[in-house]
N, CA, C and O atoms as a Tinker XYZ file with bonds, in Angstrom:
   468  protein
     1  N     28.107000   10.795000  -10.697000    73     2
     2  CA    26.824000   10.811000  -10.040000    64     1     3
     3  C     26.345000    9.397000   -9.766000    63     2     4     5
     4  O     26.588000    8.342000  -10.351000    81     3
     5  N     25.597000    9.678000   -8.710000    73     3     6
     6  CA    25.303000    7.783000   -8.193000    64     5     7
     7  C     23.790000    7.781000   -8.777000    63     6     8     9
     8  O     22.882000    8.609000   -8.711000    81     7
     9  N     23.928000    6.229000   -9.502000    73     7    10
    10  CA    21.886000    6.266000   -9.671000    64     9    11
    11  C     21.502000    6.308000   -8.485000    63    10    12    13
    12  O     22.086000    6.273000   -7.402000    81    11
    13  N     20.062000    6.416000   -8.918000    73    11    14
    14  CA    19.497000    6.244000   -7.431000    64    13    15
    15  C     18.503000    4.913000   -7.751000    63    14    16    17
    16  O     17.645000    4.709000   -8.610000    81    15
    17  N     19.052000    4.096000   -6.620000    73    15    18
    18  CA    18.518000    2.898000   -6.342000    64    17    19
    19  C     17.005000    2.698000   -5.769000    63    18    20    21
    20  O     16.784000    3.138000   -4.640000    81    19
    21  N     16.046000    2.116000   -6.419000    73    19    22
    22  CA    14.533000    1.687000   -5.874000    64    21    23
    23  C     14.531000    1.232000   -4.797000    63    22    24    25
    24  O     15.414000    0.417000   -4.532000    81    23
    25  N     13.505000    1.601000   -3.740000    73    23    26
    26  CA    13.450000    0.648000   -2.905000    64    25    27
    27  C     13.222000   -0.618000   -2.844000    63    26    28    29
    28  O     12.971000   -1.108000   -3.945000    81    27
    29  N     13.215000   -1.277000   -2.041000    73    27    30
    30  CA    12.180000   -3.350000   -2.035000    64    29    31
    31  C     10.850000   -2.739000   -2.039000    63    30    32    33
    32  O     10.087000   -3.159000   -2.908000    81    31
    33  N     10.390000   -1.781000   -1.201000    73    31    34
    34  CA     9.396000   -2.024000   -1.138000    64    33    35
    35  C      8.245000   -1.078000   -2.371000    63    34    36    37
    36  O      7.018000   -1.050000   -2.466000    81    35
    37  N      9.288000   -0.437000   -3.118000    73    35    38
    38  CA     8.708000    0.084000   -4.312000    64    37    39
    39  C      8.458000   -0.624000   -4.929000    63    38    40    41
    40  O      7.308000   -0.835000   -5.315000    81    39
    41  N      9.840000   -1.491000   -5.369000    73    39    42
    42  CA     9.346000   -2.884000   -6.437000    64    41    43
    43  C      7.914000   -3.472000   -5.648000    63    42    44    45
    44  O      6.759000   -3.311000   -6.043000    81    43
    45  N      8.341000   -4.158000   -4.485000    73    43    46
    46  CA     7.007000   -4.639000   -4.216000    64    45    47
    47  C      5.762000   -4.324000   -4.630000    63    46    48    49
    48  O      5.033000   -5.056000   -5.299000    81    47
    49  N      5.481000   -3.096000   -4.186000    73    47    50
    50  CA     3.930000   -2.638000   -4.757000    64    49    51
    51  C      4.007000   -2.583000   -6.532000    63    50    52    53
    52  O      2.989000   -2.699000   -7.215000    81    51
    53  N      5.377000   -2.389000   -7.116000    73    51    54
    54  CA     5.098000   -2.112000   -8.405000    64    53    55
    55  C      4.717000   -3.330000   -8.824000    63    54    56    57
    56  O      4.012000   -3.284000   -9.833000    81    55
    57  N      5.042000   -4.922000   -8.198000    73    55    58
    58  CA     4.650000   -6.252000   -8.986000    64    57    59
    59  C      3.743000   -6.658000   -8.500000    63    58    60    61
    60  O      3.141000   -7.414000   -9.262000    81    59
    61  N      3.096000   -6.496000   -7.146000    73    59    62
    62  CA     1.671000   -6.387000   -6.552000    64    61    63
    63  C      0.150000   -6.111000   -7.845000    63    62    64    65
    64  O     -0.797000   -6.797000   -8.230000    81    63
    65  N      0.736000   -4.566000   -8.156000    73    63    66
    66  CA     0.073000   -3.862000   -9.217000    64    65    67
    67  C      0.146000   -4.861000  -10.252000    63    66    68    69
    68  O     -0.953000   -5.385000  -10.428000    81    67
    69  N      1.135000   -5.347000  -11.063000    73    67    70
    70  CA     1.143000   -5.897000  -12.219000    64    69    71
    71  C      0.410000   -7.135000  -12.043000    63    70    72    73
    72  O     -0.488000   -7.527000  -12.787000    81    71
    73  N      0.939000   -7.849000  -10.797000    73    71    74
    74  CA    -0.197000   -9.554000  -10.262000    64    73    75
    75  C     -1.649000   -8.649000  -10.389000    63    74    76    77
    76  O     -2.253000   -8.759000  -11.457000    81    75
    77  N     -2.011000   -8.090000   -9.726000    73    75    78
    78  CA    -3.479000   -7.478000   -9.737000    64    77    79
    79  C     -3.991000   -7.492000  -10.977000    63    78    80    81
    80  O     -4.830000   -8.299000  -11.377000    81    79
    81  N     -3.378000   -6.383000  -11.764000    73    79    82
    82  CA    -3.602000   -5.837000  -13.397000    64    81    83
    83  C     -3.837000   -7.124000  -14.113000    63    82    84    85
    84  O     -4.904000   -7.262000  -14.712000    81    83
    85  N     -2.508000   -8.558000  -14.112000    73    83    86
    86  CA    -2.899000   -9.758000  -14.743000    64    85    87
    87  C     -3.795000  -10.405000  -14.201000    63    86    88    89
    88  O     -4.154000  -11.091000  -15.158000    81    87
    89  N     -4.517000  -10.740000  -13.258000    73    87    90
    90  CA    -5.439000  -11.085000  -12.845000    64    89    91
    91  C     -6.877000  -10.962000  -13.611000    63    90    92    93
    92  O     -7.736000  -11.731000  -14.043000    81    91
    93  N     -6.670000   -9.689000  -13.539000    73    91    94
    94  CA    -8.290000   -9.228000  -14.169000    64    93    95
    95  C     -8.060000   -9.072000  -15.232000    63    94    96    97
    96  O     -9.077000   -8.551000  -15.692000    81    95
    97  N     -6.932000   -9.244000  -16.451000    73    95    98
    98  CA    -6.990000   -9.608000  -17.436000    64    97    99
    99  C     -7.660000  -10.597000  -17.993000    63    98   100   101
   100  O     -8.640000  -10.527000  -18.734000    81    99
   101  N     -6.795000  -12.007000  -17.405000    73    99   102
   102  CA    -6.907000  -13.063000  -17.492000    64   101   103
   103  C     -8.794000  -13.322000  -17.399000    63   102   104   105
   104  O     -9.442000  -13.676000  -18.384000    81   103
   105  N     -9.343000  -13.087000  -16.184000    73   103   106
   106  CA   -10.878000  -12.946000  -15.953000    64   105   107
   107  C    -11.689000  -12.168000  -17.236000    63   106   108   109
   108  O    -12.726000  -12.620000  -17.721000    81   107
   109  N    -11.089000  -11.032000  -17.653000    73   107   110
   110  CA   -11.372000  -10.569000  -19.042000    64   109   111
   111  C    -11.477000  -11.207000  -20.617000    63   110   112   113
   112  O    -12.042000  -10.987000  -21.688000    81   111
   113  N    -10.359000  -12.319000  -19.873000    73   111   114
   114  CA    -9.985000  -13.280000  -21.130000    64   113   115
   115  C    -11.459000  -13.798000  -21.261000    63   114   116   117
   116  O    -12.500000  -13.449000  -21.817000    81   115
   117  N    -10.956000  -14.927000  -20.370000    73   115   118
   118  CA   -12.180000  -15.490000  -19.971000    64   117   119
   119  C    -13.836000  -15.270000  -20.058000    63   118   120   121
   120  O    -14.658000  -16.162000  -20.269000    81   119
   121  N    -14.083000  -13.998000  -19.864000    73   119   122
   122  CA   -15.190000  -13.596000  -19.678000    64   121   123
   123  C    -15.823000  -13.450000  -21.124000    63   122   124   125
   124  O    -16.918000  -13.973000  -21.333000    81   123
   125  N    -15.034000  -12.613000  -22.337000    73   123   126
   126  CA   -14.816000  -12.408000  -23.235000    64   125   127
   127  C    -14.965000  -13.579000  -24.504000    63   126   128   129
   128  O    -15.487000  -13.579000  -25.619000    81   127
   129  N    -14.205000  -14.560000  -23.680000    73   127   130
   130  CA   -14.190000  -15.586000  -24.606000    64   129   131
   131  C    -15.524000  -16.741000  -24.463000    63   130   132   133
   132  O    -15.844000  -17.576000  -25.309000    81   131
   133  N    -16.015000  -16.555000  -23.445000    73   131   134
   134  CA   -17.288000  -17.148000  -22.790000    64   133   135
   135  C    -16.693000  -18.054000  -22.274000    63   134   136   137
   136  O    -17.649000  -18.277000  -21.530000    81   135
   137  N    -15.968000  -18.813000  -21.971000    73   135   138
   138  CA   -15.034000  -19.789000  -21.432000    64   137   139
   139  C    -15.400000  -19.881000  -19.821000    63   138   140   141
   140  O    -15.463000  -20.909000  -19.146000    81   139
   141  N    -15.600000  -18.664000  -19.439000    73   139   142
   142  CA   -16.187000  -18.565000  -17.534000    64   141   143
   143  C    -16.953000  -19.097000  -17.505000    63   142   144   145
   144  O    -17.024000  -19.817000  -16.509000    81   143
   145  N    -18.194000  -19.195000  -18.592000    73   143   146
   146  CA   -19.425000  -20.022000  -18.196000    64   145   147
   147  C    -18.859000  -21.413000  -17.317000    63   146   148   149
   148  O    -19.026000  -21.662000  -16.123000    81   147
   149  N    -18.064000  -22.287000  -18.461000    73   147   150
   150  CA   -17.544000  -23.627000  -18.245000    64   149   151
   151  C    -17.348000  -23.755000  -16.630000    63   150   152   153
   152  O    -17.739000  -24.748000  -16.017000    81   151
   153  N    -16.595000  -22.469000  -15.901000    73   151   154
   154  CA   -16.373000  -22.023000  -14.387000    64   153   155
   155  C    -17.790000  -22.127000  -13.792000    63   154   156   157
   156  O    -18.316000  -23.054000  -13.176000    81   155
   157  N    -18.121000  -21.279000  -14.042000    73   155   158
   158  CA   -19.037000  -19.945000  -13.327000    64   157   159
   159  C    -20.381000  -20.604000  -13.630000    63   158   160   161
   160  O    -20.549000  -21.442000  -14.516000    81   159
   161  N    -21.678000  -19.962000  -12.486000    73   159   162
   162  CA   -22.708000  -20.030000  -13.228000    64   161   163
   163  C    -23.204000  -18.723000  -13.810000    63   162   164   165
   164  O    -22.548000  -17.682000  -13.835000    81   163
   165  N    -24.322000  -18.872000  -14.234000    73   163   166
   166  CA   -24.564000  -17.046000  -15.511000    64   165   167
   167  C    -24.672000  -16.308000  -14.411000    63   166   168   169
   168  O    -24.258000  -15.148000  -14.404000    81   167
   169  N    -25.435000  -17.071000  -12.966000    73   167   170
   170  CA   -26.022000  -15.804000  -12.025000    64   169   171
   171  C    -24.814000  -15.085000  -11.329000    63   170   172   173
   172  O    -24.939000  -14.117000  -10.578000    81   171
   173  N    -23.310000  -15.843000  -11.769000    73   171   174
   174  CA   -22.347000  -15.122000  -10.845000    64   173   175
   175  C    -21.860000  -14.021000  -11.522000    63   174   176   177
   176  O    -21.330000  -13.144000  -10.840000    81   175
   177  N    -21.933000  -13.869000  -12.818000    73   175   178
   178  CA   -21.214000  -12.891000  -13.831000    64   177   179
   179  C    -21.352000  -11.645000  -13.225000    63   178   180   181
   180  O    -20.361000  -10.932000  -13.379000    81   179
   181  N    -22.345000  -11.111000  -12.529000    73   179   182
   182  CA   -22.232000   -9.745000  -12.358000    64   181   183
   183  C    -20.783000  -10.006000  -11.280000    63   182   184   185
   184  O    -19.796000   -9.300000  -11.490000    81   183
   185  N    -20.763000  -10.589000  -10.646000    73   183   186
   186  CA   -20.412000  -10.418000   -9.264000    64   185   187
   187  C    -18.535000  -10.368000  -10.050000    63   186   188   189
   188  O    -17.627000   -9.666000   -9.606000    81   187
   189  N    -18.445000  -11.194000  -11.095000    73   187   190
   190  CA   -17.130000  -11.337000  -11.498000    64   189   191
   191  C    -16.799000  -10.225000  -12.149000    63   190   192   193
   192  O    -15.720000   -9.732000  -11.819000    81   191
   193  N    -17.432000   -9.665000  -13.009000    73   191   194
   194  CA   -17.389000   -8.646000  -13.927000    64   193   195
   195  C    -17.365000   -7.523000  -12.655000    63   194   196   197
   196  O    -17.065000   -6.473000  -13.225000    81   195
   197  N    -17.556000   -7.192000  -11.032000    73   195   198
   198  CA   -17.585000   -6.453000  -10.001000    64   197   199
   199  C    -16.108000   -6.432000   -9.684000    63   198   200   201
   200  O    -15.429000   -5.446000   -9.399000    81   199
   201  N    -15.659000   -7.933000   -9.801000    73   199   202
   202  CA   -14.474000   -8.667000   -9.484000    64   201   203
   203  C    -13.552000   -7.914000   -9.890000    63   202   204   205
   204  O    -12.892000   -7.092000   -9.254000    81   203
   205  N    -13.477000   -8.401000  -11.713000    73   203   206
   206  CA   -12.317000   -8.101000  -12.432000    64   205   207
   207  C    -12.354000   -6.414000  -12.441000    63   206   208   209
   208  O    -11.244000   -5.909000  -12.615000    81   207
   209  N    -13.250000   -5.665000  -12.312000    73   207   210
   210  CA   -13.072000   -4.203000  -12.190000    64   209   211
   211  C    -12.313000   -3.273000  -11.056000    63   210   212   213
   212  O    -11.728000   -2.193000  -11.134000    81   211
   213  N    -12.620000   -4.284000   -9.839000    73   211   214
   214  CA   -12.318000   -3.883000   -8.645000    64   213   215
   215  C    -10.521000   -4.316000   -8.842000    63   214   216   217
   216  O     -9.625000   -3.500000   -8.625000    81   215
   217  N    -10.365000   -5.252000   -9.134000    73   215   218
   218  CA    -8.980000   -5.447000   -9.212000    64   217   219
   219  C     -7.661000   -5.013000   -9.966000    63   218   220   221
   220  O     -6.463000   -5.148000   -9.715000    81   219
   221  N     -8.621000   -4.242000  -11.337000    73   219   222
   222  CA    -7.995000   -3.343000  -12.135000    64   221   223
   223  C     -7.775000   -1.898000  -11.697000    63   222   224   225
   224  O     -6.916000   -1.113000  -12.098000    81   223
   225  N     -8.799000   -1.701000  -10.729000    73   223   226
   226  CA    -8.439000   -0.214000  -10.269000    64   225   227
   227  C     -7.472000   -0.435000   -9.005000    63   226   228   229
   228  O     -6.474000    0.284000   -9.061000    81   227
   229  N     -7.529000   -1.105000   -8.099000    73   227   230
   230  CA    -6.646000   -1.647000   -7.368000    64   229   231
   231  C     -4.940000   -1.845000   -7.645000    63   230   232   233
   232  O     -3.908000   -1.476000   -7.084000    81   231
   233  N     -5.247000   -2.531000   -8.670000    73   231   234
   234  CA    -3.790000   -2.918000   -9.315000    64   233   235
   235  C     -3.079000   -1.252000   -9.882000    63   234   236   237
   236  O     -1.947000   -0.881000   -9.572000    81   235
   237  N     -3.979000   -0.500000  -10.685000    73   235   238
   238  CA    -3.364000    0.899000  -11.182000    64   237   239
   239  C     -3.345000    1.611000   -9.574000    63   238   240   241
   240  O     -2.916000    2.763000   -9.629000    81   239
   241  N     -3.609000    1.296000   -8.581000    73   239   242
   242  CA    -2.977000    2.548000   -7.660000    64   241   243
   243  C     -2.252000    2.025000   -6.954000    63   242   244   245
   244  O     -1.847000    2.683000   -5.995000    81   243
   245  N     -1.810000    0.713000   -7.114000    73   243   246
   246  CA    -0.819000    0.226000   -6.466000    64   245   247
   247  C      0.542000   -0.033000   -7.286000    63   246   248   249
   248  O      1.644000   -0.231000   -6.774000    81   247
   249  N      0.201000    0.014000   -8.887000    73   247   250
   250  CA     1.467000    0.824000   -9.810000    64   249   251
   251  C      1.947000    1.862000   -9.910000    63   250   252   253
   252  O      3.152000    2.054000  -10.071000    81   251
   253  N      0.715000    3.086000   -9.801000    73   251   254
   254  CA     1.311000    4.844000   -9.660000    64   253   255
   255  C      1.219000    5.328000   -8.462000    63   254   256   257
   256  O      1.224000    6.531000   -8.200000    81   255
   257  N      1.127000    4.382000   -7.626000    73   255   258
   258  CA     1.331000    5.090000   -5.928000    64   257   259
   259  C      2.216000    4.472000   -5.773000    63   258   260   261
   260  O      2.592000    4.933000   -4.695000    81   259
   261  N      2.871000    3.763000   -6.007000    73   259   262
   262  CA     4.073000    3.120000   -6.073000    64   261   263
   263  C      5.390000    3.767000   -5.055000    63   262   264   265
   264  O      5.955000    3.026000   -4.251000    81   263
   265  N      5.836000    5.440000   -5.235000    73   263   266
   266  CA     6.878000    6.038000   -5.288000    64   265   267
   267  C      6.435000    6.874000   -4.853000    63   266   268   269
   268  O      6.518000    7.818000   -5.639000    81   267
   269  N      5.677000    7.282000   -3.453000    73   267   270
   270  CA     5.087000    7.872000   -2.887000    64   269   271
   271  C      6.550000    7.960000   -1.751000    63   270   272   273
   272  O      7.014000    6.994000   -1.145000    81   271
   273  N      6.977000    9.141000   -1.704000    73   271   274
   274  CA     7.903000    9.512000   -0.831000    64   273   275
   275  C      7.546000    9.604000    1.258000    63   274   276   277
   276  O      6.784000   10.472000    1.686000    81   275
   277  N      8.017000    8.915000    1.918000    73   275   278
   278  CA     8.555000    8.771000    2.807000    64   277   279
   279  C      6.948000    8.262000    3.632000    63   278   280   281
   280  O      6.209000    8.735000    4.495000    81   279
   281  N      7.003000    6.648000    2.488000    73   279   282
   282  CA     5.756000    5.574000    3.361000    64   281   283
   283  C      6.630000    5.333000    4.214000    63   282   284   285
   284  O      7.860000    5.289000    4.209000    81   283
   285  N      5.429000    5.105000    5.332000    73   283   286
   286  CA     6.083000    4.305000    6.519000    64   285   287
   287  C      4.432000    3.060000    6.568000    63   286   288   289
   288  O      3.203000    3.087000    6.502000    81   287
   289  N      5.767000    1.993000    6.752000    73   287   290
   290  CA     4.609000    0.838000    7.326000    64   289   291
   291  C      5.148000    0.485000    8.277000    63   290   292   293
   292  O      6.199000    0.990000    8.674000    81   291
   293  N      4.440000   -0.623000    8.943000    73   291   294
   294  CA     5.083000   -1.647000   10.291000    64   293   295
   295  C      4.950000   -3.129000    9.265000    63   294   296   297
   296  O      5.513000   -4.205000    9.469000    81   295
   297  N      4.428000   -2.925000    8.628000    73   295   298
   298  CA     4.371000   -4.328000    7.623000    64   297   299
   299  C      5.505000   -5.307000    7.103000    63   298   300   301
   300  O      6.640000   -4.941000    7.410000    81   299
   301  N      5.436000   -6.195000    6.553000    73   299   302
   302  CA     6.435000   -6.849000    6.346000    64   301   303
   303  C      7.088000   -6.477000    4.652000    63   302   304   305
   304  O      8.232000   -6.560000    4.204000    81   303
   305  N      6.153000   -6.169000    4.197000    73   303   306
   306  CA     6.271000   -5.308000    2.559000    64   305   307
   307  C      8.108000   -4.619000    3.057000    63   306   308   309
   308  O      9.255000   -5.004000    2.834000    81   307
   309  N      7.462000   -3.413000    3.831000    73   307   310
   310  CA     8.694000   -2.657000    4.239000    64   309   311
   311  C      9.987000   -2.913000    4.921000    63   310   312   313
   312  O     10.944000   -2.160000    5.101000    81   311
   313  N      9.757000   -4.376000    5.320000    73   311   314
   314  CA    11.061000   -4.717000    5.986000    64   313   315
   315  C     12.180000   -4.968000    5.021000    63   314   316   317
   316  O     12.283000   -5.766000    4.089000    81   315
   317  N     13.390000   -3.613000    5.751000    73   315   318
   318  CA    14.468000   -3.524000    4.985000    64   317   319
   319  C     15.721000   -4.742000    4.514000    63   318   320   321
   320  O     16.690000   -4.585000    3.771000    81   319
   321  N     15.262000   -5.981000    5.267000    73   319   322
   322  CA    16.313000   -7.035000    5.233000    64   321   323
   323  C     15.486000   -8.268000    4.362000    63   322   324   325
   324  O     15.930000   -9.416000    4.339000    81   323
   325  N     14.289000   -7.894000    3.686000    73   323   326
   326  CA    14.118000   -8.395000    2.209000    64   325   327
   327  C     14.843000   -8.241000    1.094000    63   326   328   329
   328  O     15.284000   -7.109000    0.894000    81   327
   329  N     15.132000   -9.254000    0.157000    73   327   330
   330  CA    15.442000   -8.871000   -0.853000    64   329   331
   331  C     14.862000   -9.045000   -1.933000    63   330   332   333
   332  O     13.781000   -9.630000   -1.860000    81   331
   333  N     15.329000   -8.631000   -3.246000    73   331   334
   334  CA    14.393000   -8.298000   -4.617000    64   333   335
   335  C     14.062000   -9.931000   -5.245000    63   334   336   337
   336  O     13.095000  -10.190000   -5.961000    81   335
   337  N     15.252000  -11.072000   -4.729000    73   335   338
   338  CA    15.018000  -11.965000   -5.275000    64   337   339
   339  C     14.364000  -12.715000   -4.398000    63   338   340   341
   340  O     14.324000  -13.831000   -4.916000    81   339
   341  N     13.731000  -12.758000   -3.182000    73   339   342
   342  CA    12.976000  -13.068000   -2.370000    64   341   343
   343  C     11.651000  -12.554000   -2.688000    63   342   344   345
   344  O     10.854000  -13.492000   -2.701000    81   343
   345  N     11.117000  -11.476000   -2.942000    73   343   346
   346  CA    10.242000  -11.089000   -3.215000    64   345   347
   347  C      9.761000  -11.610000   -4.358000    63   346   348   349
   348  O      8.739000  -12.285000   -4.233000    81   347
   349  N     10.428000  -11.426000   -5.960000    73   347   350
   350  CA    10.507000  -12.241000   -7.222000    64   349   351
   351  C     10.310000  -13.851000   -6.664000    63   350   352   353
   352  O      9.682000  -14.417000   -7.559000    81   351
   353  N     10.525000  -14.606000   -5.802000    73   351   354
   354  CA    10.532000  -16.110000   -5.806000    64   353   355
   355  C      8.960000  -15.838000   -5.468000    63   354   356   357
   356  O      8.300000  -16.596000   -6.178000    81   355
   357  N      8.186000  -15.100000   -4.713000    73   355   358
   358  CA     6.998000  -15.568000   -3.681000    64   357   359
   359  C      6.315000  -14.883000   -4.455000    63   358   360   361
   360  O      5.145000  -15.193000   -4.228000    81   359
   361  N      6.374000  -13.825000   -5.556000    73   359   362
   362  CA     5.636000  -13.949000   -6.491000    64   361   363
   363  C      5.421000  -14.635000   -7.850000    63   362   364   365
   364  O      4.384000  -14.684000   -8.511000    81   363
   365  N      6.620000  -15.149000   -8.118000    73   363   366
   366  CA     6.868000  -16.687000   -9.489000    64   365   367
   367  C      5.530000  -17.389000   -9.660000    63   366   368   369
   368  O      5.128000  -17.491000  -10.819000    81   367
   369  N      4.833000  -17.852000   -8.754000    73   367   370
   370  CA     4.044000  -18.897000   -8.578000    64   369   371
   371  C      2.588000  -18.214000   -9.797000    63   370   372   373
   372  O      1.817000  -18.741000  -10.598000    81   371
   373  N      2.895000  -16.571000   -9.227000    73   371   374
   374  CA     1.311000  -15.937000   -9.724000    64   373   375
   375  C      1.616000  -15.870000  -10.854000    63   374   376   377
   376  O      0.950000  -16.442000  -11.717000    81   375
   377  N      3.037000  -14.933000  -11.223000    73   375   378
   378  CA     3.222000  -14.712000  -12.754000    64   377   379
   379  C      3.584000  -15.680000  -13.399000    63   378   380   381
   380  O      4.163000  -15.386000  -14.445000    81   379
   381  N      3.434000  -17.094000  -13.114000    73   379   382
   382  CA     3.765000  -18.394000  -13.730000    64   381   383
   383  C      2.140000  -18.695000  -14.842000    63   382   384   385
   384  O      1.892000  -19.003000  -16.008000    81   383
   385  N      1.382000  -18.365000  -13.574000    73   383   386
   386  CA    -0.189000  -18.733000  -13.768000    64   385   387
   387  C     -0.363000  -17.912000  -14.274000    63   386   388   389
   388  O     -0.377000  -18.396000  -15.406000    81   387
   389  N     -0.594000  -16.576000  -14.448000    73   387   390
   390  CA    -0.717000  -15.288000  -15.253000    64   389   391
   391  C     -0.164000  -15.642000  -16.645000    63   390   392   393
   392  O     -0.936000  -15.586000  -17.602000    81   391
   393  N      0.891000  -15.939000  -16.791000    73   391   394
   394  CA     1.256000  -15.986000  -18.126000    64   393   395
   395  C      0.732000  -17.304000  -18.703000    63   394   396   397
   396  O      0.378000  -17.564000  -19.853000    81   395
   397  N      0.768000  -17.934000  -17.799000    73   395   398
   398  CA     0.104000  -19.564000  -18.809000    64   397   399
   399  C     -1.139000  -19.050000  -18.842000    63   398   400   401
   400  O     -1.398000  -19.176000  -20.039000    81   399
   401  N     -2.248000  -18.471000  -18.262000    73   399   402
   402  CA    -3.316000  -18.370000  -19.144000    64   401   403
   403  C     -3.606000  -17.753000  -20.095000    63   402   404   405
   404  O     -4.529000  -17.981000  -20.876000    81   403
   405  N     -2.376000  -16.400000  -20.130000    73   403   406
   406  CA    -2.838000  -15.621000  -20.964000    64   405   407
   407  C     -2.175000  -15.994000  -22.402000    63   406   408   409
   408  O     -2.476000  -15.263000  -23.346000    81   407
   409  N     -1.332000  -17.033000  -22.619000    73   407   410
   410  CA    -0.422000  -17.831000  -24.033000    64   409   411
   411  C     -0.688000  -18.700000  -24.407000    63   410   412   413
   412  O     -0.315000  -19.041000  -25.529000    81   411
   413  N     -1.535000  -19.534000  -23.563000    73   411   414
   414  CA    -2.035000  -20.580000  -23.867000    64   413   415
   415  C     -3.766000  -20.516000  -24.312000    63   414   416   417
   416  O     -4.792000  -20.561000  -23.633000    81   415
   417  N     -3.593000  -20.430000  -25.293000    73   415   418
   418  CA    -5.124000  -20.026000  -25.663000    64   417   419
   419  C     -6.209000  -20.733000  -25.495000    63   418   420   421
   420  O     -7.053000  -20.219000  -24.761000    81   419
   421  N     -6.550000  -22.186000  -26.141000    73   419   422
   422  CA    -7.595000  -23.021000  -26.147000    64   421   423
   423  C     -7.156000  -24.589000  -25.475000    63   422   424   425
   424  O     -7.337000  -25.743000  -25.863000    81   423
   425  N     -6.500000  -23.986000  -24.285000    73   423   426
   426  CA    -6.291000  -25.095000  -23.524000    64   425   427
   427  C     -7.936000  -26.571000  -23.069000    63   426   428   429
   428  O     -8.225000  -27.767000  -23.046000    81   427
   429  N     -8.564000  -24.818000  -22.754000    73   427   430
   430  CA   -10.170000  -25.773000  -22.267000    64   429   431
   431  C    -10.691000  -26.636000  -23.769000    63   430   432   433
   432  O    -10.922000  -27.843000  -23.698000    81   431
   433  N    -10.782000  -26.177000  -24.576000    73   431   434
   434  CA   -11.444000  -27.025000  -25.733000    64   433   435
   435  C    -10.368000  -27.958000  -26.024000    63   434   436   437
   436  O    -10.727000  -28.405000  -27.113000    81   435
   437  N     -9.437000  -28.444000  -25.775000    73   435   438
   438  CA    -8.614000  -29.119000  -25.942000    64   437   439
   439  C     -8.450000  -30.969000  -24.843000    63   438   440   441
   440  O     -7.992000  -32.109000  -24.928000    81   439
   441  N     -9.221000  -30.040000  -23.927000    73   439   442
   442  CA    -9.069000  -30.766000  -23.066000    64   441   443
   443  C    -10.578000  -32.021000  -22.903000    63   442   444   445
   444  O    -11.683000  -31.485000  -22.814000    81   443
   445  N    -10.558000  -32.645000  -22.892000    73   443   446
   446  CA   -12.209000  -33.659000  -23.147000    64   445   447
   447  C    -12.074000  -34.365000  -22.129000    63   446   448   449
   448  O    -11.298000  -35.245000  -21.756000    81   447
   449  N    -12.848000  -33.904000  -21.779000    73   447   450
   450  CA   -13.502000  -34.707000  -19.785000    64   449   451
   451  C    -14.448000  -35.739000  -20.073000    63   450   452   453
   452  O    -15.503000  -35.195000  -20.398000    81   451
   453  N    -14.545000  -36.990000  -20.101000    73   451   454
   454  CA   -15.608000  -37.636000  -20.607000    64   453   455
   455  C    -16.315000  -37.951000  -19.217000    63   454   456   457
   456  O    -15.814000  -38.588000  -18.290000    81   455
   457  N    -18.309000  -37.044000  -19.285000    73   455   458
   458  CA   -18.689000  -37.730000  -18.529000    64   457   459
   459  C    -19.699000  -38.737000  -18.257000    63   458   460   461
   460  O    -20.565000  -39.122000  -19.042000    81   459
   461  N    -19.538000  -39.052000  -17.290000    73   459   462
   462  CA   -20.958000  -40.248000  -17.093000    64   461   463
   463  C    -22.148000  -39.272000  -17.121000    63   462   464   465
   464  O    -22.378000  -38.081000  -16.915000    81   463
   465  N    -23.019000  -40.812000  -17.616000    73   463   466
   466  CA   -24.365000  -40.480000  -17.484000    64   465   467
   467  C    -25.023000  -41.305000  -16.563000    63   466   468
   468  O    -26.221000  -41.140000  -16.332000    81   467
């Protein structure tokens, strides 16, 4: 019996979902740890906390819609003469940043900006 092979463009949406999902982790981190202030001002929090929600539900239907039988796009997602390690290179950059924030814990207090007065 032959496996049956994923599409590109399944993977695609499945690491789409996962960039999304780490995203609003990371903002969770952050938010959590009060560390956004250092970012953010207080009056933006709603709008982030709008942010990181919107991107978590986003990210889960773009993991379990994933394998939705016989999408058709005109998009470039779907073009059949991509490959998996093409796709993996042009997303590296996010899950590079995704994972360094989320392992690296107290990078900001670590770091001492001295400023003028």
């Amino acid at each position: 019996m032959k496996e049956k092979q994923v599409p590109i463009w399944q993977f695609n949406n499945e690491l789409q979902g996962i960039l999304l999902i780490g995203f609003s982790l990371v903002i969770f981190k952050l938010y959590v740890s009060n560390k956004i202030l250092i970012i953010l001002e207080p009056k933006m929090i709603p709008f982030l906390l709008f942010a990181m929600i919107s991107l978590f539900i986003i990210g889960c239907f773009r993991l379990f819609n994933s394998d939705l039988n016989g999408a058709d796009c005109d998009c470039e997602v779907c073009d059949p003469s991509s490959s998996m390690f093409s796709i993996f290179m042009k997303s590296s950059f996010f899950i590079f940043v995704i994972i360094l924030s989320l392992v690296l814990n107290d990078l900001i207090d670590t770091v001492h900006i001295p400023f003028k007065e």
